[in-house]
C-alpha positions in Angstrom: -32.0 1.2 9.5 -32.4 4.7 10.9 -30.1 3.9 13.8 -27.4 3.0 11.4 -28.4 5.8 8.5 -27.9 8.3 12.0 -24.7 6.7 13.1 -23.4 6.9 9.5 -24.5 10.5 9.8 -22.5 11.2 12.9 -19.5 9.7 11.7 -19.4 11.8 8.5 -19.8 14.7 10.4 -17.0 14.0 13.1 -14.9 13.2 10.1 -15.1 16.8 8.4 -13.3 17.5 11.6 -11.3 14.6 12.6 -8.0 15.7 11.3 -7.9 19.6 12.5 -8.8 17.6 16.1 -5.4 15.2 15.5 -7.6 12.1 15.3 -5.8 10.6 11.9 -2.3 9.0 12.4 -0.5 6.7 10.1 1.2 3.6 10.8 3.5 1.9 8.1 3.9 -1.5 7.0 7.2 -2.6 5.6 7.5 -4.0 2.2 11.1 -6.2 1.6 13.1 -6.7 -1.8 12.7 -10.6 -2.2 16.2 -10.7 -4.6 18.1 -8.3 -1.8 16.1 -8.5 1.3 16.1 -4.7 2.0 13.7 -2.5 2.7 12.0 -1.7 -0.8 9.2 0.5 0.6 6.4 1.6 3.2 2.5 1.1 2.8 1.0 4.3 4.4 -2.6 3.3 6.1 -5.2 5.8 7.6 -6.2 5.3 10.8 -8.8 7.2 13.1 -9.2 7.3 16.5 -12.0 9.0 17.4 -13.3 9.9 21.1 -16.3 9.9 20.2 -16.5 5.8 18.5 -13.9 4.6 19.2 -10.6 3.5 16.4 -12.5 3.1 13.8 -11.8 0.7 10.8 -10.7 1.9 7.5 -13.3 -0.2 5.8 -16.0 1.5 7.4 -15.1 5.2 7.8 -13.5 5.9 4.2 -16.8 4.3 2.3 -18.7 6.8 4.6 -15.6 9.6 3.9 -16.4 9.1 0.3 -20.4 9.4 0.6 -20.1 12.7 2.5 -17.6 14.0 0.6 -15.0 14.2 3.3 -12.6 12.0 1.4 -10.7 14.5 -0.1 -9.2 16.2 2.9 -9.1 12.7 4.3 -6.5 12.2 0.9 -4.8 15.3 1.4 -4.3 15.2 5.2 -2.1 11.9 4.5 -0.3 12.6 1.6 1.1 15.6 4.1 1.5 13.8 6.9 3.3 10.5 4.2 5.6 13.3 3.2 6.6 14.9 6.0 7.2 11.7 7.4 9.4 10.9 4.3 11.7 13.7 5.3 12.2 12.6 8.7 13.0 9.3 7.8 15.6 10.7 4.8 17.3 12.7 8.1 17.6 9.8 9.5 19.8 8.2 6.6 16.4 6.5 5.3 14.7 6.8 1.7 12.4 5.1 1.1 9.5 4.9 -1.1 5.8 5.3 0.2 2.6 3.6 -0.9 -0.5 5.8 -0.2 -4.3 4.4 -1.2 -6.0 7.0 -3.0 -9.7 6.8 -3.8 -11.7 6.5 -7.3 -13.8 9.5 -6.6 -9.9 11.3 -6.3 -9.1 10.4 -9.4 -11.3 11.7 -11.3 -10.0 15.3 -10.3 -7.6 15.8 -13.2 -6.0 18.8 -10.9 -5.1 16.2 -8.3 -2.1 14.9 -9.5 -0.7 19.2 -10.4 -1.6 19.2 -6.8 0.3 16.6 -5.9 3.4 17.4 -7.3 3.2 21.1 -5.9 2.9 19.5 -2.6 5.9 17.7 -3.1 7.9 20.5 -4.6 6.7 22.7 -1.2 8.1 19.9 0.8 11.1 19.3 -1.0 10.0 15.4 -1.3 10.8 14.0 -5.1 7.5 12.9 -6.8 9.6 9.7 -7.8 9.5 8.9 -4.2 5.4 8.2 -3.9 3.7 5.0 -4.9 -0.6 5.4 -5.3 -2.4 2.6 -4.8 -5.5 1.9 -7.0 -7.7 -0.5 -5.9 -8.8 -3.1 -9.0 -12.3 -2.6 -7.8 -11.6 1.3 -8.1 -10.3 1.0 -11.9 -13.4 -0.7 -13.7 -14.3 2.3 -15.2 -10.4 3.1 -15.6 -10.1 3.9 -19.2 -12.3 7.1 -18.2 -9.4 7.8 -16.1 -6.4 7.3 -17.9 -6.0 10.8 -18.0 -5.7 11.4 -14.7 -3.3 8.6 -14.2 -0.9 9.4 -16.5 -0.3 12.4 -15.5 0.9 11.1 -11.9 3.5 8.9 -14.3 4.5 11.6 -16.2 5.1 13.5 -13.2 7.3 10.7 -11.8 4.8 8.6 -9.2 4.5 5.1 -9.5 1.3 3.2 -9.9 0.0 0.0 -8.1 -3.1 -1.6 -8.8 -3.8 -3.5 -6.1 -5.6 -6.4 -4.5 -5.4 -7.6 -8.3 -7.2 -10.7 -9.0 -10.1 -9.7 -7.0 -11.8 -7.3 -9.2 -13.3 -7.4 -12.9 -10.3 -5.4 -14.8 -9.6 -7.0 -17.9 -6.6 -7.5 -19.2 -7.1 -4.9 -21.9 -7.4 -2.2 -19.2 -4.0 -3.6 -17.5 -2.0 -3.1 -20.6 -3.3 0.4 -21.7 -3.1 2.3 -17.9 0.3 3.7 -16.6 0.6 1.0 -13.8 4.0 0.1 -12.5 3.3 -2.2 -9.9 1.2 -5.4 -9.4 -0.4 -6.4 -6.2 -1.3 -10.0 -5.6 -4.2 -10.1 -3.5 -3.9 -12.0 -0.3 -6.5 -14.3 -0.9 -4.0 -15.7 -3.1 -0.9 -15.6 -1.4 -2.9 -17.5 1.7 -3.3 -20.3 0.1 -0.2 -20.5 -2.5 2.1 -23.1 -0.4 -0.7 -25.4 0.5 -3.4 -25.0 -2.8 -1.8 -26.4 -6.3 -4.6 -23.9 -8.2 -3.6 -20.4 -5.8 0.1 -21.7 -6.7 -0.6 -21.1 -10.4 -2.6 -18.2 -10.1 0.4 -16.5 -8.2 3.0 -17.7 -10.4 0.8 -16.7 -13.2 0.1 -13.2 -12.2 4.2 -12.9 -11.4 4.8 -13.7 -14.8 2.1 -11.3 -16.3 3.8 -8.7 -14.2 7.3 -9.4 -15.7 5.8 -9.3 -18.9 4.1 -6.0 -19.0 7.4 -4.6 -17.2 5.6 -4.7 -13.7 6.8 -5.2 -10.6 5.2 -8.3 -9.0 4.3 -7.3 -4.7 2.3 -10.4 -2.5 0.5 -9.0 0.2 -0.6 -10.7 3.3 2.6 -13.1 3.6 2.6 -14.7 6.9 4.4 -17.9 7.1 8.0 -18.3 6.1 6.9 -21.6 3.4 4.7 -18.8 1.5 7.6 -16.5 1.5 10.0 -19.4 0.6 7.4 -20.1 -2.4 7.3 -16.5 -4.2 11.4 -16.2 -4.0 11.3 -19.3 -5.8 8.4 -17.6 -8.2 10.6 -14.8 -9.0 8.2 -12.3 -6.9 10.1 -9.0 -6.5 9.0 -7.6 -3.2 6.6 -9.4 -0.4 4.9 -7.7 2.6 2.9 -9.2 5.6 2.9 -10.1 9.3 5.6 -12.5 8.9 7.9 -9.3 8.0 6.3 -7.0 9.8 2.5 -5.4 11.4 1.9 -1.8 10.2 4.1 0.1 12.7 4.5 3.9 13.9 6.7 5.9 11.9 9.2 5.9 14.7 9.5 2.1 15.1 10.5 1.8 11.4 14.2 2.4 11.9 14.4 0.4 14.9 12.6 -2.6 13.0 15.3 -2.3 9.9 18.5 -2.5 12.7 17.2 -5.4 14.4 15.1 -7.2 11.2 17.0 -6.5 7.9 20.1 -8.7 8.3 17.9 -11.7 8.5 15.8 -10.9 5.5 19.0 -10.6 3.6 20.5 -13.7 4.6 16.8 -15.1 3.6 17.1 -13.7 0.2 20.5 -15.1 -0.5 19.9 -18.3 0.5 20.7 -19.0 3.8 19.4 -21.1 6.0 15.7 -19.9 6.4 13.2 -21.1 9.0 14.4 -20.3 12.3 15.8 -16.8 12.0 12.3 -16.2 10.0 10.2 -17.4 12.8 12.5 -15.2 15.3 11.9 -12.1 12.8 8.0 -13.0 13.0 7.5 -13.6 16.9 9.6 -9.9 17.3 6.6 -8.2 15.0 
């Protein structure tokens, strides 16, 4: 236990530092329009390569970033890095919307979101152009936050609460916060071409979606039956390892010359399975 408590120790201090030392980078995972097959967006996820232990999972560095208190200039070093990257890509003849995941302790700074949109205005980067991911686990004391959250809407961000169906959110708290988008979590998804009871609980969370005025998104899609399955449930975007690993920023436009035609042909019905598989073996 004190090995680990010192480790833990370490690692909090290394990452006070770790993005002044260029440690952090981004990579992006593509998320596709299931009625059009384009590119409806990017997921933006933190990584951090330290020399010190190593790359380092998210799942263990931000729980520590958010015990020493480092996570707010873990937050704020990627929504700079999402946005300048946001402006290369729109010189590029790309926009595109971003998903960043943003922490519970971060929103329950109601400056955050003024901060936000100042950051966006000094960049030059339209507000409308950011997604924030909320974890479901994050939002069980949401109504204390609703405050916070709607000021991001009101300023023109989107809203995702995500890995939905994992969590202990009622449905009470789903209709009164500002959420524009619903994530399926992939525990779900998994399963949904093979399991009759994930099959329902997908279709059923798509149709909640619709009926709040949601946008339904599966995560973790990875076989082209699964993705067959949620066009056919009326899911409005998808994202995976069958369409794509989380990439560097400068292999995204490279991945939508050689990727989107077949995810279009996909989504209007074409023949399916072997340009699919061809898409998935290029990942």
């Amino acid at each position: 236990m004190k090995h680990f408590a010192a480790r833990e120790a370490d690692m909090a201090t290394a990452l006070q530092l770790a993005a002044q030392r260029h440690e952090l980078f981004l990579l992006y995972q593509p998320k596709i329009d299931l009625g059009s097959g384009e590119l409806a967006g990017v997921e933006a996820l933190m990584r951090w390569d330290s020399p010190e232990f190593g790359l380092v999972e998210p799942a263990i560095f931000i729980p520590i970033a958010e015990r020493s208190g480092a996570i707010d200039g873990l937050t704020e070093w990627g929504f700079r890095a999402a946005l300048w990257q946001w402006l290369v890509w729109r010189d590029q003849g790309v926009k595109v919307e971003i998903a960043f995941n943003i922490s519970a302790l971060t929103l329950r700074d109601m400056h955050f979101p003024d901060y936000l949109q100042r950051l966006c205005q000094l960049q030059g980067v339209p507000c409308e152009a950011l997604i924030l991911e909320v974890t479901e686990g994050a939002t069980q004391h949401a109504m204390c936050l609703l405050d916070t959250l709607t000021r991001f809407r009101i300023k023109g961000m989107g809203l995702a609460l995500d890995d939905f169906g994992t969590g202990f959110s009622s449905l009470l708290q789903l209709r009164q916060l500002p959420y524009t988008e619903l994530k399926i979590d992939r525990c779900f998804i998994a399963d949904a071409a093979r399991d009759g009871e994930s099959r329902i609980i997908v279709k059923s969370v798509v149709d909640l979606a619709h009926g709040l005025g949601l946008t339904a998104v599966a995560e973790g899609v990875e076989d082209a039956e699964t993705l067959q399955l949620l066009i056919a449930l009326g899911c409005d975007r998808a994202q995976g390892f069958l369409i794509a690993e989380p990439m560097k920023a400068s292999d995204l436009v490279p991945w939508m010359l050689e990727s989107l035609d077949t995810w279009r042909d996909l989504c209007h019905g074409d023949p399916v399975a072997e340009p699919v598989q061809a898409a998935a073996n290029g990942r």
